[in-house]
Biopython code that builds the backbone (N, CA, C, O; Angstrom):
import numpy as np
from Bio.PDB.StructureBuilder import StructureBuilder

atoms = [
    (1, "UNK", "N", (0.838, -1.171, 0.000)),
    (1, "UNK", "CA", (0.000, 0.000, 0.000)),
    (1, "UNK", "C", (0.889, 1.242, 0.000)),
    (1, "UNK", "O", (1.931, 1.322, 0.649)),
    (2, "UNK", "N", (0.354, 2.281, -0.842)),
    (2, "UNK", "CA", (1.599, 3.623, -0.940)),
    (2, "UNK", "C", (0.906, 4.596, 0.333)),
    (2, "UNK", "O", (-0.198, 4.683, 0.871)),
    (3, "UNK", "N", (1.948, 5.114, 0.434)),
    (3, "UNK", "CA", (1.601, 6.012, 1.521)),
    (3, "UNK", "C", (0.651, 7.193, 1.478)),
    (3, "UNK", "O", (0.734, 7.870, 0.453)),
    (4, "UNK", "N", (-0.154, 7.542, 2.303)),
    (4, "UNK", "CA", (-1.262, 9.093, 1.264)),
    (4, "UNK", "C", (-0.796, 9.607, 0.738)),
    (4, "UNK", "O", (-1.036, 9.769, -0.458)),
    (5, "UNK", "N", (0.611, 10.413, 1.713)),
    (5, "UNK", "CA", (0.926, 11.710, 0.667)),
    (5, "UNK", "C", (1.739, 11.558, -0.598)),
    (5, "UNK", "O", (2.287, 12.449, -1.247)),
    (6, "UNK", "N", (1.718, 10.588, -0.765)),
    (6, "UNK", "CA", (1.978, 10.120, -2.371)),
    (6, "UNK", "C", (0.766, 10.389, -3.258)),
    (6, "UNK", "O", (0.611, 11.102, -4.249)),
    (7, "UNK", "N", (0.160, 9.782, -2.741)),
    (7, "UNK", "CA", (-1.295, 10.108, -3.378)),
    (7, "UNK", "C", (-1.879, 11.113, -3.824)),
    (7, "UNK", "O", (-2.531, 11.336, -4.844)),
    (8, "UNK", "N", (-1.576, 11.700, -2.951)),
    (8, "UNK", "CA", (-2.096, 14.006, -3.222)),
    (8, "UNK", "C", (-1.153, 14.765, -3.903)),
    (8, "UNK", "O", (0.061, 14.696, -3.709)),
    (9, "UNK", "N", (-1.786, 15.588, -4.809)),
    (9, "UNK", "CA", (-1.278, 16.346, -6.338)),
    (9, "UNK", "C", (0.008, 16.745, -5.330)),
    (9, "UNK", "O", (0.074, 16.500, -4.126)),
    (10, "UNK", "N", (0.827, 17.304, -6.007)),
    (10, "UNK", "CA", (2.202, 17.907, -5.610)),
    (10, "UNK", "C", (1.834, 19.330, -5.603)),
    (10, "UNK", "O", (1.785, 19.854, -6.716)),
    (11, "UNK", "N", (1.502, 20.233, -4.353)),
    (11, "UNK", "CA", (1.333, 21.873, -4.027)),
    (11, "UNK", "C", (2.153, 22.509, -5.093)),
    (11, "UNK", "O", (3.187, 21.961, -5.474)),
    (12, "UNK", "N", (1.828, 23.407, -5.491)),
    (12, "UNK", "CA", (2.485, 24.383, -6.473)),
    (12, "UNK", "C", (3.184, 25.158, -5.120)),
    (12, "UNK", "O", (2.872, 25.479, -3.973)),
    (13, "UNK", "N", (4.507, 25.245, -6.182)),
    (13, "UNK", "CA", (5.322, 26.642, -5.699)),
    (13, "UNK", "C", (4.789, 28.256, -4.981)),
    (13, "UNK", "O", (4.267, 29.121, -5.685)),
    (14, "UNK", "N", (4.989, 28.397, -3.778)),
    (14, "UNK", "CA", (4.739, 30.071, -3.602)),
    (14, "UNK", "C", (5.211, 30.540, -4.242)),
    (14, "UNK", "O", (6.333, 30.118, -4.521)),
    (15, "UNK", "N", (4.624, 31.908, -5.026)),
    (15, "UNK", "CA", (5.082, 32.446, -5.987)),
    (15, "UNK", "C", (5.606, 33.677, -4.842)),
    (15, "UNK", "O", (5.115, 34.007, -3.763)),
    (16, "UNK", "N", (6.991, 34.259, -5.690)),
    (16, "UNK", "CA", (7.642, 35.039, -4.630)),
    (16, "UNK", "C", (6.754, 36.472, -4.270)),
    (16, "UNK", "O", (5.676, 36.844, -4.734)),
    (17, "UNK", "N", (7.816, 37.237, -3.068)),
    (17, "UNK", "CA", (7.096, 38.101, -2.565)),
    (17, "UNK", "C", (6.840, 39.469, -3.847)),
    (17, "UNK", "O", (5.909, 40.273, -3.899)),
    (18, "UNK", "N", (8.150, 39.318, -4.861)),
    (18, "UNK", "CA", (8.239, 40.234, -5.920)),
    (18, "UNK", "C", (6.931, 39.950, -6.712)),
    (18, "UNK", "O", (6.179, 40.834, -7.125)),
    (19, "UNK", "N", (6.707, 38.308, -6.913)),
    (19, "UNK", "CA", (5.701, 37.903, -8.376)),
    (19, "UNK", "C", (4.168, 38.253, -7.714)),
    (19, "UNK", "O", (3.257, 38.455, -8.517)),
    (20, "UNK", "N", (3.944, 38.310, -6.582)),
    (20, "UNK", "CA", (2.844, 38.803, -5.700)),
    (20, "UNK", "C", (2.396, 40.513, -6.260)),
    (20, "UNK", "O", (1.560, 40.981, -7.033)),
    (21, "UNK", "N", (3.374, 41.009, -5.458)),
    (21, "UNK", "CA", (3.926, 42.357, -5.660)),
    (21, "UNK", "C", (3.281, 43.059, -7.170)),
    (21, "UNK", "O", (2.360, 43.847, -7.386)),
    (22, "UNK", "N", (4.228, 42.369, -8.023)),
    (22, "UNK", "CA", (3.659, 42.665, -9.548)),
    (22, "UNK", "C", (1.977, 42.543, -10.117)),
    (22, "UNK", "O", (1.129, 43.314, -10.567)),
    (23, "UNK", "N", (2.080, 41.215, -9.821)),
    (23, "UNK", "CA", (0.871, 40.877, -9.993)),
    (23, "UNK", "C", (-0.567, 41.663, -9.299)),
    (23, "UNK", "O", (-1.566, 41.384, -9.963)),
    (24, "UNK", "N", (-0.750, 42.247, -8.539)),
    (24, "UNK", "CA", (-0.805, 42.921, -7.364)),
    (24, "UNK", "C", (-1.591, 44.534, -8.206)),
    (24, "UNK", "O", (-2.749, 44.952, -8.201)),
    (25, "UNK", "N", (-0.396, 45.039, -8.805)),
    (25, "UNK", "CA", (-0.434, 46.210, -9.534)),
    (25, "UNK", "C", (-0.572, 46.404, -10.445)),
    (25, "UNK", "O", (-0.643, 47.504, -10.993)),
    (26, "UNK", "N", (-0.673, 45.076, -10.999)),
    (26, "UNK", "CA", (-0.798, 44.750, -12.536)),
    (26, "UNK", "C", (-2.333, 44.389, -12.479)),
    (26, "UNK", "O", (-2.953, 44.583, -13.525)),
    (27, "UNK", "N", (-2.945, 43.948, -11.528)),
    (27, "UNK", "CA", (-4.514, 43.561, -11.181)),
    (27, "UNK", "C", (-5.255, 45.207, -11.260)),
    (27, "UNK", "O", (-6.386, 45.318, -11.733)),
    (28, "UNK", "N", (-4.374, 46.621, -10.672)),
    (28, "UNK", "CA", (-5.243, 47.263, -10.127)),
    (28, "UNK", "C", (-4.390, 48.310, -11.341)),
    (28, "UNK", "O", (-4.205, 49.506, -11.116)),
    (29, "UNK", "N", (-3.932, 47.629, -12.623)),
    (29, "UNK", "CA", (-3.628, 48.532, -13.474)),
    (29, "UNK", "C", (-3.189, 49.720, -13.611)),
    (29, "UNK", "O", (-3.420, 50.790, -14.175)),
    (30, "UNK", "N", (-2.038, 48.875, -12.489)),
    (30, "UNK", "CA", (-0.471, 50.679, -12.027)),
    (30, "UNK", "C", (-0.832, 51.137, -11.251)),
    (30, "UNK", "O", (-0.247, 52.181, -10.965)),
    (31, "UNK", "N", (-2.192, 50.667, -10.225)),
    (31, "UNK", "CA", (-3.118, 52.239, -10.100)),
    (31, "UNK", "C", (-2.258, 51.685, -8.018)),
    (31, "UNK", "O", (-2.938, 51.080, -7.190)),
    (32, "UNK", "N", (-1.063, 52.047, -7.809)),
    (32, "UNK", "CA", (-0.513, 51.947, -6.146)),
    (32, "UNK", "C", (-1.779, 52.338, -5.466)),
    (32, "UNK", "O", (-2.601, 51.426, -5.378)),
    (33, "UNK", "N", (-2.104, 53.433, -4.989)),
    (33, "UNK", "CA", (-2.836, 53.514, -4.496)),
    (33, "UNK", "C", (-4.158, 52.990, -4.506)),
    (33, "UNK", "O", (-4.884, 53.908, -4.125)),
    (34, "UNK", "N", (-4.681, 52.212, -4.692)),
    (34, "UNK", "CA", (-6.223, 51.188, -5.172)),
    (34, "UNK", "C", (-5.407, 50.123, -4.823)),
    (34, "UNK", "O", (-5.785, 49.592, -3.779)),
    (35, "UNK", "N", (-4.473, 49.645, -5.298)),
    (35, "UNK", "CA", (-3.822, 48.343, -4.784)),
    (35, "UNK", "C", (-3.626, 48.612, -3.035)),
    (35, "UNK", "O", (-3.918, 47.677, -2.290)),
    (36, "UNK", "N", (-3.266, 49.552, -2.608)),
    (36, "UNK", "CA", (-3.097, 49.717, -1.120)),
    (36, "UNK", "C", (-4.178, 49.654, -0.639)),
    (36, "UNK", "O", (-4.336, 48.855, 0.284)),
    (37, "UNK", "N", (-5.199, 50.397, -1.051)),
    (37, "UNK", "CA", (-6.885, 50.537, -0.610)),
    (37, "UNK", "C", (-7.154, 49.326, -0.337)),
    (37, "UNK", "O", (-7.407, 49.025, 0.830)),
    (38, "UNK", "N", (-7.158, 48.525, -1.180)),
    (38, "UNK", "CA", (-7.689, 47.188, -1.145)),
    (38, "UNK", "C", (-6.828, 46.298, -0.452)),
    (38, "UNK", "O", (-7.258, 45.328, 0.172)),
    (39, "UNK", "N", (-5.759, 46.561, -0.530)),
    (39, "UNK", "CA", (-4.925, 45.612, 1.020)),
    (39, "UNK", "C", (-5.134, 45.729, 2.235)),
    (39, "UNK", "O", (-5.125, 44.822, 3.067)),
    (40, "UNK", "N", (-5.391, 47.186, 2.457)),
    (40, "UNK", "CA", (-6.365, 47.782, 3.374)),
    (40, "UNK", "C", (-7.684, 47.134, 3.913)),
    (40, "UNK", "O", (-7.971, 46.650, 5.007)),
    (41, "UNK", "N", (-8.219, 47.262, 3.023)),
    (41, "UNK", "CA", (-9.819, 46.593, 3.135)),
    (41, "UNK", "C", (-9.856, 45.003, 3.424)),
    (41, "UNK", "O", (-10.737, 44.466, 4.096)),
    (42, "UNK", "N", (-8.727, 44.298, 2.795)),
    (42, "UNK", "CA", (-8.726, 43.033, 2.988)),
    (42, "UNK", "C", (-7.943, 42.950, 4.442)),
    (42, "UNK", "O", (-8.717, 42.568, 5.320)),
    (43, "UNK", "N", (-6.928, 43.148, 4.805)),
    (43, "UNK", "CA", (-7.252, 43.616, 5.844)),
    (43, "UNK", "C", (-7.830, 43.907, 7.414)),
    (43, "UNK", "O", (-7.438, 43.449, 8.487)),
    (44, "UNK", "N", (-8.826, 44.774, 7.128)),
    (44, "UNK", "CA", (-9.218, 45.274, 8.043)),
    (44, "UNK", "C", (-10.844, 44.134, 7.939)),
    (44, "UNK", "O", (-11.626, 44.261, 8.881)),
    (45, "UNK", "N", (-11.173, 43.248, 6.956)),
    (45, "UNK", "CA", (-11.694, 42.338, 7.177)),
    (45, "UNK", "C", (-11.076, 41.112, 7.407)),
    (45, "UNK", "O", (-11.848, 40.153, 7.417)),
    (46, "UNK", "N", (-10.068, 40.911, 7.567)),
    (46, "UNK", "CA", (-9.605, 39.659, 8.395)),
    (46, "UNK", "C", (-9.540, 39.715, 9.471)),
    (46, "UNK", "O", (-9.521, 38.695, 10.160)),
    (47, "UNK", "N", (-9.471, 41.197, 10.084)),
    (47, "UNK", "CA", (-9.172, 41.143, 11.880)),
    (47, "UNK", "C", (-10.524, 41.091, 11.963)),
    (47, "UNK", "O", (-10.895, 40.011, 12.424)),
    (48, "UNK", "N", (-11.755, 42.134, 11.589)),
    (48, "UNK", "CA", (-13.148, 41.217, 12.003)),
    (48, "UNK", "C", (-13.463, 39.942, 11.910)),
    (48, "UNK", "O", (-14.345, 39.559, 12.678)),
    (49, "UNK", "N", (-12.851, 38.940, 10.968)),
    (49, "UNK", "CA", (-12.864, 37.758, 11.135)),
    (49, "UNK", "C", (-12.637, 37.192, 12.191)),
    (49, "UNK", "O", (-13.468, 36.484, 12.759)),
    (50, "UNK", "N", (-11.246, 37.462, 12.696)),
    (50, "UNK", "CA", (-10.597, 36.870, 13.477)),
    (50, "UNK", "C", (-11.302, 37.629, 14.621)),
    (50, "UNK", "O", (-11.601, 36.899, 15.566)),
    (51, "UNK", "N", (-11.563, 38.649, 14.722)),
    (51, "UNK", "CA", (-12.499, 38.419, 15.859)),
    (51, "UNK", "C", (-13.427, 38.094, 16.368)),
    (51, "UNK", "O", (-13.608, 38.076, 17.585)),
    (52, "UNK", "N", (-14.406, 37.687, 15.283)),
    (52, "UNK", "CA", (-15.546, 36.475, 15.465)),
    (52, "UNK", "C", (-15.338, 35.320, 16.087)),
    (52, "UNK", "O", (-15.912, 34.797, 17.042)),
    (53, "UNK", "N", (-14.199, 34.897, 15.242)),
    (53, "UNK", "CA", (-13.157, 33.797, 15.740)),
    (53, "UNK", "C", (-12.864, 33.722, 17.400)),
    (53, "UNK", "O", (-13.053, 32.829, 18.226)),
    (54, "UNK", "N", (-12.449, 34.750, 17.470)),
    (54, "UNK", "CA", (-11.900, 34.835, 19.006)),
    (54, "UNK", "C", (-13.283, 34.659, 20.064)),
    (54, "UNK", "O", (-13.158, 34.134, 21.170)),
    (55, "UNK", "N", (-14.292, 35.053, 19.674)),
    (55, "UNK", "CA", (-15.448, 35.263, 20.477)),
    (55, "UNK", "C", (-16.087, 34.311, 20.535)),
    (55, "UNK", "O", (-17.131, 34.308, 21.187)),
    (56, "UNK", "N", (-15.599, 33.110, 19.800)),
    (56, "UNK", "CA", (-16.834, 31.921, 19.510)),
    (56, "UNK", "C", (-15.884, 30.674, 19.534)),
    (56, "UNK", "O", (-16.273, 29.586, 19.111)),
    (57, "UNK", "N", (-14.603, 30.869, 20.052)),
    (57, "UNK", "CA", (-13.677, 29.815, 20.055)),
    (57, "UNK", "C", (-13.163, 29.552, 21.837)),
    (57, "UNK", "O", (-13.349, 30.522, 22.571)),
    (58, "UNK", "N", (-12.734, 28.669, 22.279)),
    (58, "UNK", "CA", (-12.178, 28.788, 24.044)),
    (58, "UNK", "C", (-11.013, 28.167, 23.889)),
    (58, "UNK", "O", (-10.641, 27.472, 22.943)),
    (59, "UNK", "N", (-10.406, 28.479, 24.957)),
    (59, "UNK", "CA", (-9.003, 27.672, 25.120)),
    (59, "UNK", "C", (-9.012, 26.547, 25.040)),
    (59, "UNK", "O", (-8.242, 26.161, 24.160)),
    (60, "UNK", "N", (-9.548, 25.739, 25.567)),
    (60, "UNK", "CA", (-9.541, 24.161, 25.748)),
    (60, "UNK", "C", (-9.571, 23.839, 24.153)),
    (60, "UNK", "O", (-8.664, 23.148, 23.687)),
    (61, "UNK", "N", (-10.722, 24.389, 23.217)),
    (61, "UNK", "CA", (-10.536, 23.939, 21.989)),
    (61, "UNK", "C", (-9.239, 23.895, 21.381)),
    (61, "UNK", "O", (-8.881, 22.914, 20.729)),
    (62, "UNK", "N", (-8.288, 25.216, 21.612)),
    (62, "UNK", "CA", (-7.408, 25.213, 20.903)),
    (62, "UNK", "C", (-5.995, 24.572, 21.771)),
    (62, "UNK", "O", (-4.821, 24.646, 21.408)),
    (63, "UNK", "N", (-6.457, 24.036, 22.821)),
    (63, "UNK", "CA", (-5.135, 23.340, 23.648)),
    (63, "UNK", "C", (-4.251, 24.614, 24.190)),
    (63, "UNK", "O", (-3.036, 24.422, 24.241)),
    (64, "UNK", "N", (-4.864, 26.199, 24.695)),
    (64, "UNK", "CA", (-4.711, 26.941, 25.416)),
    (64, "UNK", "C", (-3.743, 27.964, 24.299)),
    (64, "UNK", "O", (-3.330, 29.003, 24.815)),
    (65, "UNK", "N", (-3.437, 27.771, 23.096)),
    (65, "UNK", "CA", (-3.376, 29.119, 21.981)),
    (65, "UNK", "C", (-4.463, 30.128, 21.882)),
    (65, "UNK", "O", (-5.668, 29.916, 22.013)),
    (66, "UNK", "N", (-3.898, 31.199, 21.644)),
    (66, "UNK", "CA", (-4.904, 32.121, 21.541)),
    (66, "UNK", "C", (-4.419, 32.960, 20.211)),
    (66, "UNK", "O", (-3.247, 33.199, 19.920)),
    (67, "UNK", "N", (-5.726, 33.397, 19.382)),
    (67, "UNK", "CA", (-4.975, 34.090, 18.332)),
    (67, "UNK", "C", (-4.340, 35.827, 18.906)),
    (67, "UNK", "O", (-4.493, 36.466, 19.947)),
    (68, "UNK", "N", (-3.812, 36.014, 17.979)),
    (68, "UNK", "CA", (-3.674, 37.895, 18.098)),
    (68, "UNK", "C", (-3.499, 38.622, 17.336)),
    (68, "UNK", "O", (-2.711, 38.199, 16.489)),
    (69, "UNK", "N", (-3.980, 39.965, 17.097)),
    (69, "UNK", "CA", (-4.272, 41.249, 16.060)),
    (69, "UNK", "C", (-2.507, 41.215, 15.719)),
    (69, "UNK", "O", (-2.265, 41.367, 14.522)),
    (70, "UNK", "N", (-1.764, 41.107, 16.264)),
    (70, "UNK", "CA", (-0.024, 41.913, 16.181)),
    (70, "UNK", "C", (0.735, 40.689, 15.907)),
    (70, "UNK", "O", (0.594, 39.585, 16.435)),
    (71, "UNK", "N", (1.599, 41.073, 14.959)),
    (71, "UNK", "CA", (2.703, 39.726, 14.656)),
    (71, "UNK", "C", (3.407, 39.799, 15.967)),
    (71, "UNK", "O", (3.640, 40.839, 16.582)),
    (72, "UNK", "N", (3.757, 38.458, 16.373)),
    (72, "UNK", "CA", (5.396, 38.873, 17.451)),
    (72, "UNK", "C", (6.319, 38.053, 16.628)),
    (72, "UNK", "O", (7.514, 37.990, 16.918)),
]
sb = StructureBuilder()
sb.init_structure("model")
sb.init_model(0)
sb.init_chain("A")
sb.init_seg("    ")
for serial, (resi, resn, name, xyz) in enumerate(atoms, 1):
    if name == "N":
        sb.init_residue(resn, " ", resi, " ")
    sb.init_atom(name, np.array(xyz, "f"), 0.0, 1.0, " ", f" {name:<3s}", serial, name[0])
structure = sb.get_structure()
């Protein structure tokens, strides 16, 4: 018998932080500022996510992790 992860497609490559970048500005057609807006907006809807998250999740579920708004 083969092992699963033999079994499952092979993940594509992260495309780098530059090919992001480009792509990025090339979506919002040169336009920097609209590309920022919208990084913005995306964003400032993930921390409402994550704070839904936080409000509807307990320690014990997560084996006493907790998420947070700030990288450390």
């Amino acid at each position: 018998m083969r092992p699963l992860k033999a079994a499952l497609p092979d993940e594509p490559a992260a495309p780098s932080p530059e090919a992001e970048f480009n792509e990025l500005i090339r979506y919002h057609a040169g336009d920097a500022d609209a590309a920022v807006r919208t990084l913005l907006a995306d964003c400032r809807y993930l921390r409402q996510q994550l704070a839904l998250t936080q409000m509807g999740m307990s320690t014990g579920f997560t084996r006493g992790w907790t998420s947070s708004f700030d990288r450390d």
